[in-house]
N, CA, C and O atoms as a GROMACS GRO file, in nm:
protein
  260
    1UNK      N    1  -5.702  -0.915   2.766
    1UNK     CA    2  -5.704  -1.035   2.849
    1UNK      C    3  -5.779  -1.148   2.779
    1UNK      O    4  -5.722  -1.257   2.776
    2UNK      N    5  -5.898  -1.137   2.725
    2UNK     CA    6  -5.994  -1.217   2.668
    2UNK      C    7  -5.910  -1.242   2.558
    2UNK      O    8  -5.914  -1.365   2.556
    3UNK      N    9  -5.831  -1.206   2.457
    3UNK     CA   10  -5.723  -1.273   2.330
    3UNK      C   11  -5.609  -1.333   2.379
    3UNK      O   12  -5.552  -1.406   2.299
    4UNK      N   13  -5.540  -1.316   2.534
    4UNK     CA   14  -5.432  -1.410   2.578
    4UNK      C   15  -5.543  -1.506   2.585
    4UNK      O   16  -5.543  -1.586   2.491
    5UNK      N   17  -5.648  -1.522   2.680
    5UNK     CA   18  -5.712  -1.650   2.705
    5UNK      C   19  -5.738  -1.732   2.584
    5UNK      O   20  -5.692  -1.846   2.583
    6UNK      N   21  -5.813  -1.683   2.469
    6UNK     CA   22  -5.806  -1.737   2.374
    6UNK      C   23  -5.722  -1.804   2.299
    6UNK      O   24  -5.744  -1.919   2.259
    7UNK      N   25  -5.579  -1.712   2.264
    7UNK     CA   26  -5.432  -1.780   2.225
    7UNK      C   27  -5.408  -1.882   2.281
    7UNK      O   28  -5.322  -1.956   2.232
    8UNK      N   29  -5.475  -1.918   2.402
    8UNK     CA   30  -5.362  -2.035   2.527
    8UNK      C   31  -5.449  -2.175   2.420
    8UNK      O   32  -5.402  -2.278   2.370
    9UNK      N   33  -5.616  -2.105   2.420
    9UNK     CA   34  -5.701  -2.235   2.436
    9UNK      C   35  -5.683  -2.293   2.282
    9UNK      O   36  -5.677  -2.414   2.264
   10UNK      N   37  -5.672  -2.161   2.130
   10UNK     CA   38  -5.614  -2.190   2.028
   10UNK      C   39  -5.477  -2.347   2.028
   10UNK      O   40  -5.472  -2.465   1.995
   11UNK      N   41  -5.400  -2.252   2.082
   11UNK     CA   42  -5.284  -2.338   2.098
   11UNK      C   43  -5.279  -2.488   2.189
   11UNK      O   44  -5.184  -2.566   2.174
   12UNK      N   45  -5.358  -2.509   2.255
   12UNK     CA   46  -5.364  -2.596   2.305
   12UNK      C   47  -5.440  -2.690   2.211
   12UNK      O   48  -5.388  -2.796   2.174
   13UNK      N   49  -5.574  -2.647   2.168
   13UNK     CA   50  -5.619  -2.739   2.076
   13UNK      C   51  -5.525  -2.764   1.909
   13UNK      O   52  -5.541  -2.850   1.823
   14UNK      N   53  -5.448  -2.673   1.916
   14UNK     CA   54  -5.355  -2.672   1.816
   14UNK      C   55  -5.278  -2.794   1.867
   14UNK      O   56  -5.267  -2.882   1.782
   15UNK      N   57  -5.228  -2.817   1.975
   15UNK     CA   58  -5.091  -2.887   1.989
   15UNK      C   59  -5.159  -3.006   1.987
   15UNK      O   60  -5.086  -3.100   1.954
   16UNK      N   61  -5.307  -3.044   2.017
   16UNK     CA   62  -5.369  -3.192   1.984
   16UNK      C   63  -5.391  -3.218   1.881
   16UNK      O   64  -5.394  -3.333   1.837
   17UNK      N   65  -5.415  -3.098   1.807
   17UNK     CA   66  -5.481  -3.126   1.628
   17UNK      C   67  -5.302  -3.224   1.594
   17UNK      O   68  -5.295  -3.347   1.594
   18UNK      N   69  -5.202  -3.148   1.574
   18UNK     CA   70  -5.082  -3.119   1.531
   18UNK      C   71  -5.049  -3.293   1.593
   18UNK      O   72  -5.011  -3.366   1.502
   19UNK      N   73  -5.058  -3.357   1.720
   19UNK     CA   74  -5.004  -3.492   1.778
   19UNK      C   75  -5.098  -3.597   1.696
   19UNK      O   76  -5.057  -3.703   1.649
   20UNK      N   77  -5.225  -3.549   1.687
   20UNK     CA   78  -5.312  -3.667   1.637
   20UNK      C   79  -5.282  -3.688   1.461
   20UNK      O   80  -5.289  -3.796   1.401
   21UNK      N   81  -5.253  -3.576   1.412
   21UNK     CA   82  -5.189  -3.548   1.235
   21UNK      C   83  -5.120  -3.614   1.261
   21UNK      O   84  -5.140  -3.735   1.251
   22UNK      N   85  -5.004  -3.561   1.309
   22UNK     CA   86  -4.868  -3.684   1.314
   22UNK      C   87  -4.839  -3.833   1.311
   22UNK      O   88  -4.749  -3.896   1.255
   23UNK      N   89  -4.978  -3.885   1.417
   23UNK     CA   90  -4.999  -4.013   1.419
   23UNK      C   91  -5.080  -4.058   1.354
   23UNK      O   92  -5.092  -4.180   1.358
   24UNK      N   93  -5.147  -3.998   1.289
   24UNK     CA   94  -5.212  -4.114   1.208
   24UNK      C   95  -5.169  -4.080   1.043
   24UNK      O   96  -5.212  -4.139   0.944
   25UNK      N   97  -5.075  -3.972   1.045
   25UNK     CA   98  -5.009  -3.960   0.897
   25UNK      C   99  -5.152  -3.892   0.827
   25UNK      O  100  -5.200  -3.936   0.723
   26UNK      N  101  -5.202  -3.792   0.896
   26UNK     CA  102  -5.269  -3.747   0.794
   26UNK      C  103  -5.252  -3.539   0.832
   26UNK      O  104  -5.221  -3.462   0.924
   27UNK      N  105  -5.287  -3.538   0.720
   27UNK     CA  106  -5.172  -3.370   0.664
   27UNK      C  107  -5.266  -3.254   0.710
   27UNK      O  108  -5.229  -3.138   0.730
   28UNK      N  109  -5.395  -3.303   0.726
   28UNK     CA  110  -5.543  -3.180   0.757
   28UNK      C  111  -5.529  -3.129   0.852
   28UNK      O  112  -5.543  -3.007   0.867
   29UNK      N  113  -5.500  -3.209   0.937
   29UNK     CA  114  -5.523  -3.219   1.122
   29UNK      C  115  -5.410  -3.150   1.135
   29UNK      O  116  -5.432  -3.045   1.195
   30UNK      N  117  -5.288  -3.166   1.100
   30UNK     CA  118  -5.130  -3.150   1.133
   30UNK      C  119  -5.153  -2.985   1.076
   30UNK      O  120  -5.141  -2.904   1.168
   31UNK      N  121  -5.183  -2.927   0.950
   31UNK     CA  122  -5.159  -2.858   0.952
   31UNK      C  123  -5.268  -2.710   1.004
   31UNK      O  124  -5.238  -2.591   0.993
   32UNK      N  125  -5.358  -2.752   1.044
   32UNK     CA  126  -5.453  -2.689   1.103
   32UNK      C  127  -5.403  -2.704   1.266
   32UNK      O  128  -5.416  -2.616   1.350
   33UNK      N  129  -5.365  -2.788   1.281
   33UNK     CA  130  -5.284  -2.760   1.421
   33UNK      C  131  -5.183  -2.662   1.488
   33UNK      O  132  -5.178  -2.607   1.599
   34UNK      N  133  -5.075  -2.661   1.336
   34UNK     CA  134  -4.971  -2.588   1.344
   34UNK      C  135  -5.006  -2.436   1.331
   34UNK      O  136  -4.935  -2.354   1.391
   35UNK      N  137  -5.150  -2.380   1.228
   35UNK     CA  138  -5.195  -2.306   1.212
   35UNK      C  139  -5.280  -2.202   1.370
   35UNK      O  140  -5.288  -2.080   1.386
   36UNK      N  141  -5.331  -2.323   1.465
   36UNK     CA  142  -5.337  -2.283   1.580
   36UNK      C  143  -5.279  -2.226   1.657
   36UNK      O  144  -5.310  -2.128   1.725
   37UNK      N  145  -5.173  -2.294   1.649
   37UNK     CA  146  -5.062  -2.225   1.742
   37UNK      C  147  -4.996  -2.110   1.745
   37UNK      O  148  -4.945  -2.045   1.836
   38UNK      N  149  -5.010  -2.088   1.561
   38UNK     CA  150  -4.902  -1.965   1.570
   38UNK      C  151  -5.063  -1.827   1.493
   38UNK      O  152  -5.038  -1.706   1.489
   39UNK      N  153  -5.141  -1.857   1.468
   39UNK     CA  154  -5.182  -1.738   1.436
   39UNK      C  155  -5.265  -1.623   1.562
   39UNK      O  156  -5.333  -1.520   1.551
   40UNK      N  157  -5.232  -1.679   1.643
   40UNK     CA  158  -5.284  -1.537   1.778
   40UNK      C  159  -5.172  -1.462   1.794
   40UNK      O  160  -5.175  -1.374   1.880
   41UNK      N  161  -5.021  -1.486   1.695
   41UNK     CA  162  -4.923  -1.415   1.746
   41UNK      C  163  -4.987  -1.329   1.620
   41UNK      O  164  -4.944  -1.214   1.629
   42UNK      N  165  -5.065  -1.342   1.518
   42UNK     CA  166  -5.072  -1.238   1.429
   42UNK      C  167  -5.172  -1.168   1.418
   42UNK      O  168  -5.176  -1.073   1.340
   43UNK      N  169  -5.309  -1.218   1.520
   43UNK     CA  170  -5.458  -1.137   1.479
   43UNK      C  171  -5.461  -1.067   1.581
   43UNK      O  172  -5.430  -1.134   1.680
   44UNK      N  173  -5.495  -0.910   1.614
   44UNK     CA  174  -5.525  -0.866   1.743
   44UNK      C  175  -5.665  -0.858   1.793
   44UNK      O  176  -5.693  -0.850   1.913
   45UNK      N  177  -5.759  -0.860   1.687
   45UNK     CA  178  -5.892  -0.822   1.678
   45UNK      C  179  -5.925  -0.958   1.775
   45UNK      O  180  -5.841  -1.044   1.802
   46UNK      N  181  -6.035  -0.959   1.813
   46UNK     CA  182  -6.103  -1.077   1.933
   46UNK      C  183  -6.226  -1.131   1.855
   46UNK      O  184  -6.259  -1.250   1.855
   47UNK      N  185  -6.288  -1.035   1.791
   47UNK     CA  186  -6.339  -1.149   1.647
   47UNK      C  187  -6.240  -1.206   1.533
   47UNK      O  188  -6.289  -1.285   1.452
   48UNK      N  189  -6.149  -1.183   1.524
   48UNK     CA  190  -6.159  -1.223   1.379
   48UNK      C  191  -6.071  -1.338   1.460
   48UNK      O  192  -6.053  -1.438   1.391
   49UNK      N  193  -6.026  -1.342   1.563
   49UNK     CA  194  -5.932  -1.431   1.660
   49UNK      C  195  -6.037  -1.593   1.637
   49UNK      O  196  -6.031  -1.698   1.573
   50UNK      N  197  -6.112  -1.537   1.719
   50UNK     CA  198  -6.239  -1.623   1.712
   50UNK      C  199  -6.281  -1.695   1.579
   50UNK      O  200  -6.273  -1.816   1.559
   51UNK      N  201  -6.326  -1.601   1.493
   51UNK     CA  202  -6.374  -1.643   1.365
   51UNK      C  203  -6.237  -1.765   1.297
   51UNK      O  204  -6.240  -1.885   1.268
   52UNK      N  205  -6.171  -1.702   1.294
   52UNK     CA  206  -6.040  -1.776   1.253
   52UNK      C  207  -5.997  -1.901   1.302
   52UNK      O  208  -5.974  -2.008   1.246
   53UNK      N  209  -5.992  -1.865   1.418
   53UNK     CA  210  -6.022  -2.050   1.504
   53UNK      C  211  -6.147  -2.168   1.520
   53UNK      O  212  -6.129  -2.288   1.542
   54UNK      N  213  -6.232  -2.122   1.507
   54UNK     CA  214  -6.368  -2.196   1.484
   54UNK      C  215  -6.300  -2.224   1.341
   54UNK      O  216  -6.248  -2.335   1.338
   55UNK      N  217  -6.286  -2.142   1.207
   55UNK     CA  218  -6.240  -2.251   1.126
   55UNK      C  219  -6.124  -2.272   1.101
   55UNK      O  220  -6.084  -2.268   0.985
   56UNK      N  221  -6.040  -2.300   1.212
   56UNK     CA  222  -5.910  -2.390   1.207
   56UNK      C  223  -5.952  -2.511   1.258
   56UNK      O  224  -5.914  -2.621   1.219
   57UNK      N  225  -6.044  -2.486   1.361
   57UNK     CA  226  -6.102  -2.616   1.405
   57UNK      C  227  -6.176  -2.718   1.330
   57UNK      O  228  -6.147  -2.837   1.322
   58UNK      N  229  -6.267  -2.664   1.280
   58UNK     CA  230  -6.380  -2.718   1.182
   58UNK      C  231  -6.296  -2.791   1.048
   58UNK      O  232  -6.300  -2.897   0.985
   59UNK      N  233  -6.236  -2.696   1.050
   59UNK     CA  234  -6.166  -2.736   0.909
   59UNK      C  235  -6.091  -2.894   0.896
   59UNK      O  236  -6.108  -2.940   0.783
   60UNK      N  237  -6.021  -2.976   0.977
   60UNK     CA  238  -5.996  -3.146   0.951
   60UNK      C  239  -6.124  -3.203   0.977
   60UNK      O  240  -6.118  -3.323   0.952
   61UNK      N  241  -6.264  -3.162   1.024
   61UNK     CA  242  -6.382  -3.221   1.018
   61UNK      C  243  -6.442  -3.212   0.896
   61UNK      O  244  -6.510  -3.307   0.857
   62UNK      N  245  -6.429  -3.109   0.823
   62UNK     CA  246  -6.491  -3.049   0.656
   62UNK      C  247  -6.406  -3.125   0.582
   62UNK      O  248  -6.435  -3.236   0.535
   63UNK      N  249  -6.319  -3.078   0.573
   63UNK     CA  250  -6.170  -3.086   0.448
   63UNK      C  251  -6.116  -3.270   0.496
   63UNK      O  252  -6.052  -3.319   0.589
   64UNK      N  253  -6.178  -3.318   0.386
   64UNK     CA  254  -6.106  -3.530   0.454
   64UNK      C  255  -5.983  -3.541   0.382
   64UNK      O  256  -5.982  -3.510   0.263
   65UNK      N  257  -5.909  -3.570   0.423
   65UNK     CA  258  -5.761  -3.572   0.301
   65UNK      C  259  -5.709  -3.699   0.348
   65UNK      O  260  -5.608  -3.746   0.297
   0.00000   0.00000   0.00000
């Protein structure tokens, strides 16, 4: 239950990373977005779920392109 909840909240902040890339034409955001969305279809573990999303998130704040 606690990794569906997570997947939803992944993906959701995925689908903002992914709209705000788009619009302002920059490639960090967009693809750390897209990366949101689809990797809870591949981790089952609830840490590494976690770990993995904290830096999908972090990552267009670190990485300036």
């Amino acid at each position: 239950m606690n990794s569906l909840v997570f997947g939803v909240v992944a993906g959701a902040i995925g689908v903002g990373y992914f709209i705000y890339g788009k619009r302002q034409v920059k490639i960090v955001p967009m693809v750390a977005g897209a990366l949101l969305c689809v990797y809870p279809y591949f981790v089952d573990s609830l840490l590494w779920l976690c770990l993995v999303g904290v830096v999908l998130v972090v990552a267009p704040f670190v990485i300036d392109a």
